[in-house]
C-alpha positions as CSV (number, residue, x, y, z in Angstrom):
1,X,9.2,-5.9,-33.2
2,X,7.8,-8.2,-30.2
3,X,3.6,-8.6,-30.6
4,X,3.5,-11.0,-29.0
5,X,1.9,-11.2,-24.9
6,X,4.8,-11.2,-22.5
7,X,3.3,-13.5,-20.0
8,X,2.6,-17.4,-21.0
9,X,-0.7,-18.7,-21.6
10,X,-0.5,-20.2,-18.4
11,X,0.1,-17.4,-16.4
12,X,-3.0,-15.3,-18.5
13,X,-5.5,-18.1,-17.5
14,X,-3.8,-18.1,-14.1
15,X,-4.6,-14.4,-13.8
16,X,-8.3,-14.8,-15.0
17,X,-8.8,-17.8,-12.3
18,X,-7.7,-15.3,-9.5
19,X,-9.9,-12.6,-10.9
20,X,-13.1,-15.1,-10.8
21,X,-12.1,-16.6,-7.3
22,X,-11.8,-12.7,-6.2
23,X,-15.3,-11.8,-7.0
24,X,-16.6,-15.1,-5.6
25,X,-15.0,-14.6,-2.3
26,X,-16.3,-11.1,-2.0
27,X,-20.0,-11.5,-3.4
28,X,-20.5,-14.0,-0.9
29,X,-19.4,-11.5,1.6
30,X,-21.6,-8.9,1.3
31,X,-19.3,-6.7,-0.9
32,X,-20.7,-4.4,-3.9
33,X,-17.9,-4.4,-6.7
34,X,-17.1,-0.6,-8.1
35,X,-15.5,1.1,-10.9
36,X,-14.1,4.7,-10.5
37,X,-12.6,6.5,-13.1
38,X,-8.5,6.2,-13.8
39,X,-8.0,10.3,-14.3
40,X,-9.1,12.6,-11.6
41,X,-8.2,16.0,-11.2
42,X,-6.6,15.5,-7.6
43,X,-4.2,12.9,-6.8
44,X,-1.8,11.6,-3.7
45,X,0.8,14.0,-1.8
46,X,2.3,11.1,-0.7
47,X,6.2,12.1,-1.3
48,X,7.5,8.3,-2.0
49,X,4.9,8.3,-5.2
50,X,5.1,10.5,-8.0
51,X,1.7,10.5,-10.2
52,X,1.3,10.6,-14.4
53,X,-0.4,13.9,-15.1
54,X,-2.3,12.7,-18.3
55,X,-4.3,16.5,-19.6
56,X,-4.2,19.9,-20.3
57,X,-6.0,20.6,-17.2
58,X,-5.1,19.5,-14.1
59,X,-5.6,15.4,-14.2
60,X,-3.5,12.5,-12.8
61,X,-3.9,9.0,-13.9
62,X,-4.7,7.8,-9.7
63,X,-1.9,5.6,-8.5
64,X,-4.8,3.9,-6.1
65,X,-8.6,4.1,-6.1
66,X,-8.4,5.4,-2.6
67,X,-9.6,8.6,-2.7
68,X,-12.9,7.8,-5.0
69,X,-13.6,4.4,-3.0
70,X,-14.0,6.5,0.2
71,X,-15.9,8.9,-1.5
72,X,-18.8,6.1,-2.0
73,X,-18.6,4.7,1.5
74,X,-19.0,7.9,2.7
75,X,-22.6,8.7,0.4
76,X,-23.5,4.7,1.9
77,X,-22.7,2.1,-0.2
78,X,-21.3,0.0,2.5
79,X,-18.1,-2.7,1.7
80,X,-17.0,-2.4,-1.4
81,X,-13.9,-4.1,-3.4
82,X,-12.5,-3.2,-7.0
83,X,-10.0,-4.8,-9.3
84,X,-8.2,-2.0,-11.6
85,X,-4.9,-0.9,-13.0
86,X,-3.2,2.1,-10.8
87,X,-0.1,3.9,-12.6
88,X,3.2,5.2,-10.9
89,X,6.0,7.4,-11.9
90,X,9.4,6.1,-12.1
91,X,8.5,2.2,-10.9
92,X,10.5,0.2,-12.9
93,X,12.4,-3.1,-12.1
94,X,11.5,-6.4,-11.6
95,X,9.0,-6.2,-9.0
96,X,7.8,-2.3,-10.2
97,X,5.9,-1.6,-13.3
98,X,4.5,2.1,-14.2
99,X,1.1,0.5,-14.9
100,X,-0.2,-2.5,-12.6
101,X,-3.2,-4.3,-10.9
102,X,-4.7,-3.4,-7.5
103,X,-7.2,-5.2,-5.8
104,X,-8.6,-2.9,-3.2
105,X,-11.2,-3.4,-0.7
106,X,-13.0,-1.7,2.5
107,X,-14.7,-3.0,5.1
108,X,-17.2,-1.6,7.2
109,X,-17.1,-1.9,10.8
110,X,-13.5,-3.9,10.4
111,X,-10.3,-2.6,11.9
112,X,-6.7,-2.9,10.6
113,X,-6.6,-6.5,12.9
114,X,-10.0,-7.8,11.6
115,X,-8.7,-7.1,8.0
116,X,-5.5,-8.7,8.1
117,X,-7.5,-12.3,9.3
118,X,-9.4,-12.0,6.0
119,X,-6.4,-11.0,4.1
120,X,-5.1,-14.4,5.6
121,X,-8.7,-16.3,4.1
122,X,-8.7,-14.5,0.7
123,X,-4.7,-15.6,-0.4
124,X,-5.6,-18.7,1.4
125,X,-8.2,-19.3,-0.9
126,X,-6.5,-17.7,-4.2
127,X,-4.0,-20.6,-3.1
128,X,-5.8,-23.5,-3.2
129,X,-4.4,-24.6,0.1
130,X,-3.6,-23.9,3.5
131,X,-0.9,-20.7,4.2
132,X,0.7,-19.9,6.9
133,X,0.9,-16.2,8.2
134,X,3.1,-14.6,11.2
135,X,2.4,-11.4,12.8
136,X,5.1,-8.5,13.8
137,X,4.7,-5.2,15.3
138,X,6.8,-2.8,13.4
139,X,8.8,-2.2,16.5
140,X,9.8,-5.2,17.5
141,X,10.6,-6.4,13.9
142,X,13.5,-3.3,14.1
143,X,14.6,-4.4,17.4
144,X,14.3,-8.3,16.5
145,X,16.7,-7.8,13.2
146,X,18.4,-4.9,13.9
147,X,18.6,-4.3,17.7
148,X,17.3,-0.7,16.9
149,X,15.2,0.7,19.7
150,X,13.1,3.4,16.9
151,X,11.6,5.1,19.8
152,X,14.8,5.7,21.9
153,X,17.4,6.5,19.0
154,X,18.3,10.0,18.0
155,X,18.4,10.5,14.4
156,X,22.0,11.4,14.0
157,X,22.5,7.8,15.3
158,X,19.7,6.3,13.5
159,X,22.0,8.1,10.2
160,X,25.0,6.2,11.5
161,X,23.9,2.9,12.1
162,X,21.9,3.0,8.7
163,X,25.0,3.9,7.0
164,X,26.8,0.7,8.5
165,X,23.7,-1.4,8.0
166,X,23.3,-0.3,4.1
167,X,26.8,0.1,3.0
168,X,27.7,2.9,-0.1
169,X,24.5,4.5,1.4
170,X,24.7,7.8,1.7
171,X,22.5,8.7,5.1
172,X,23.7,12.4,6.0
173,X,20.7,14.0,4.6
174,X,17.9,11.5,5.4
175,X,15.1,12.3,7.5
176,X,14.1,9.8,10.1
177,X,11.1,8.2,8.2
178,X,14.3,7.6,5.0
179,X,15.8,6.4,7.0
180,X,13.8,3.4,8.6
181,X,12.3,3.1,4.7
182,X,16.2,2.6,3.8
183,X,16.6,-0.1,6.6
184,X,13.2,-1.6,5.8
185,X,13.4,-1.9,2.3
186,X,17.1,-3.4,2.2
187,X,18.0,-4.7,5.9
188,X,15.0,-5.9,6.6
189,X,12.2,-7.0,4.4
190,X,15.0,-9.6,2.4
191,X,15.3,-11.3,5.7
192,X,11.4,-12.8,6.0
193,X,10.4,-15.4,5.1
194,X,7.0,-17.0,3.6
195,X,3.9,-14.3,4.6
196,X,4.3,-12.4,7.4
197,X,2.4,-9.2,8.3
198,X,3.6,-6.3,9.9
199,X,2.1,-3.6,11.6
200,X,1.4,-0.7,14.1
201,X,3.9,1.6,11.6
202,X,5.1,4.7,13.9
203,X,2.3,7.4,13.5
204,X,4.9,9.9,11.5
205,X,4.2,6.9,8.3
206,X,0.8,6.5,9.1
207,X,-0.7,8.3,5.8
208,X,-4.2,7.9,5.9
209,X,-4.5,5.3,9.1
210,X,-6.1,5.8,11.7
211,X,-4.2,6.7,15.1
212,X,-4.1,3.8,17.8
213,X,-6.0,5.2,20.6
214,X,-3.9,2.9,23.5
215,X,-0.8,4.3,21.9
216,X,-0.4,7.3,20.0
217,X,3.2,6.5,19.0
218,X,1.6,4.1,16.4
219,X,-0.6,4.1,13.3
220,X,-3.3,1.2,12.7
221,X,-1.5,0.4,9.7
222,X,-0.5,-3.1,8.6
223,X,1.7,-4.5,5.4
224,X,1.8,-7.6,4.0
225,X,5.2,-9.4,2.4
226,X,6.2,-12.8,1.0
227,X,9.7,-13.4,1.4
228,X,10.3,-10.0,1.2
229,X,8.4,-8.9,-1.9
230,X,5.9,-6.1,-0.5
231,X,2.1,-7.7,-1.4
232,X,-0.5,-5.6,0.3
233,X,-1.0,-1.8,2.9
234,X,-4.1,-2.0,4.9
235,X,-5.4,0.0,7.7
236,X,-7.8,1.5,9.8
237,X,-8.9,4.5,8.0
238,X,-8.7,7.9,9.9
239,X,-12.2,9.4,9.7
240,X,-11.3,12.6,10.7
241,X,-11.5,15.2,7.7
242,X,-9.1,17.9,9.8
243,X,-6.8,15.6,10.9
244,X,-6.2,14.0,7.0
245,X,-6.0,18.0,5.8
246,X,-3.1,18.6,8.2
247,X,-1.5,15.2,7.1
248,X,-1.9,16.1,3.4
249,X,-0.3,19.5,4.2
250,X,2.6,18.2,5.8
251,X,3.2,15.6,2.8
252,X,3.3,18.4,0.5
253,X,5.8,20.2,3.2
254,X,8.4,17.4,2.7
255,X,7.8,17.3,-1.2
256,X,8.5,20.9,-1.3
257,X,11.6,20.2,0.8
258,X,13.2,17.3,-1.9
259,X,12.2,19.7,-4.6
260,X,9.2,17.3,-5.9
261,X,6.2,18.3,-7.2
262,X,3.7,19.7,-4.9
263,X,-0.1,18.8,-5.8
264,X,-3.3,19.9,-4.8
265,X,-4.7,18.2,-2.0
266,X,-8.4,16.7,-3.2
267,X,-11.1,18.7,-1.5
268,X,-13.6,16.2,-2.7
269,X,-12.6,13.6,-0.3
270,X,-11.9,15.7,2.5
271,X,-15.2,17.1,2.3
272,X,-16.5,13.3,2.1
273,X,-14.7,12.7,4.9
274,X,-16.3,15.6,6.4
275,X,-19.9,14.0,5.8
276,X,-19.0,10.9,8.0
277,X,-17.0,8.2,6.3
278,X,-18.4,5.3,8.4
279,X,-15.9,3.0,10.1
280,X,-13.9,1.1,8.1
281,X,-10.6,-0.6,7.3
282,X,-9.5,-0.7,3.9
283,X,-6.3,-2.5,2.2
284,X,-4.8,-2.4,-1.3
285,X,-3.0,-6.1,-2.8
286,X,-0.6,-5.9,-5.3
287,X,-2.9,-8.5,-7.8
288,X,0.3,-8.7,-10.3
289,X,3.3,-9.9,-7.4
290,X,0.6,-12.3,-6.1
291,X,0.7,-14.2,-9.2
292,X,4.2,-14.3,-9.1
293,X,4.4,-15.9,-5.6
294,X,1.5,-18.2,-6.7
295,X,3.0,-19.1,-9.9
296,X,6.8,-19.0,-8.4
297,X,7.9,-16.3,-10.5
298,X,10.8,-14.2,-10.2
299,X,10.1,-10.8,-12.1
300,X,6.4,-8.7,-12.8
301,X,6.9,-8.8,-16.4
302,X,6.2,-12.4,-16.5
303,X,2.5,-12.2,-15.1
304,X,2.0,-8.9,-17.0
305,X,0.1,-9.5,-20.5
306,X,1.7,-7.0,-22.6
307,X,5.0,-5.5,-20.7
């Protein structure tokens, strides 16, 4: 039997330091720390997550405060930030853990680009020195690495060319956004280097962004990685109550479709929505594989107290 914690004393007091820092850098901004509850009856349709579901009645342990956070901007409470533990079926590996730390925050009156520059000021300052941070557009990032032109390419091609780009893949019966997550996640992402953003995700990915209204091909949706390790999602939020229903909807049309479990969609924050969510941008950071890029750690059960 192991009782003892699986991360070093160190990396605990490490942990608490960026907790502290966290709450300074947002109290001075104006923003009102929340708690909302870790079981709710609704949870996300998103098909790449799968959600616990904890009772006898419908309840899911949330895999992100999202929904209940834009519940309270929408009844007024203005920016708002929250550091809590989010749970995920089936994330398990050296950067995935079922249970893990989220710092999330929304910003009134920010969009997606806004956000990202104080992205840049928080993990400078969780640093404790000066970062450097590069900026792509999702589509150039695919054409820069992979020559892929994602608007132009057919998706039988876009199956082919991820097939000889990821070999022992099997691509035949991947949709288009599988696809580019397949190219993303392995051609791609291992290739940057130090903290680059990237954004403007094509609007078929953009979940619960808000459309860009120069060019509808894109979502105001940005992601944040460290030499390839996935830290942070941010966007624009889409406002628009009808327009998240129908997105919802077709989520649960593609789970049906991979024979995964299709889930309610939450009526509560659709009809919060409804009631004017005020603009905002909001992003989530990965708290647990930012202490391992601060500490120089190469696996999430090292910062993890008890894994």
């Amino acid at each position: 039997m192991t009782w003892q914690p699986s991360a070093s004393l160190t990396v605990i007091r490490e942990r608490a330091r960026v907790y502290q820092q966290c709450r300074a850098f947002f109290n001075t901004r104006g923003c009102l720390e929340v708690d909302t509850p870790l079981i709710l009856p609704a949870t996300s349709t998103d098909p790449n997550i799968e959600s616990f579901n904890v009772a006898d009645r419908p309840g899911f342990l949330q895999t992100s405060p999202e929904f209940a956070m834009k519940r309270l901007l929408s009844s007024g409470c203005g920016s708002i930030f929250q550091i809590c533990h989010a749970f995920r079926q089936g994330e398990a590996g050296h950067l995935h853990h079922p249970e893990f730390t989220l710092l999330e925050w929304y910003r009134v009156d920010f969009d997606y680009q806004r956000l990202m520059d104080e992205v840049e000021l928080l993990i400078t300052t969780l640093s404790l020195r000066q970062c450097q941070f590069n900026r792509v557009s999702y589509r150039e990032l695919f054409q820069r690495e992979l020559g892929l032109d994602i608007d132009g390419i057919e998706l039988q091609n876009l199956r082919r060319r991820s097939a000889e780009l990821v070999l022992g893949s099997d691509c035949e019966k991947l949709d288009f956004d599988q696809c580019l997550d397949l190219l993303m996640g392995v051609a791609i992402a291992p290739r940057l280097q130090g903290y680059q953003f990237v954004y403007d995700y094509p609007v078929s990915q953009a979940a619960l962004a808000r459309v860009r209204a120069d060019d509808p091909r894109v979502a105001e949706r940005f992601e944040l990685f460290f030499n390839g390790i996935e830290l942070a999602n941010g966007f624009s939020e889409l406002t628009d109550a009808e327009q998240q229903r129908t997105r919802f909807e077709r989520e649960n049309k593609i789970r049906r479709s991979r024979d995964l479990p299709v889930y309610e969609i939450d009526e509560n924050l659709l009809a919060a929505l409804d009631s004017g969510l005020p603009n905002c941008a909001g992003v989530a950071l990965g708290l647990d594989r930012l202490l391992m890029v601060l500490l120089d750690l190469d696996s999430i059960e090292q910062v993890l107290t008890f894994a």
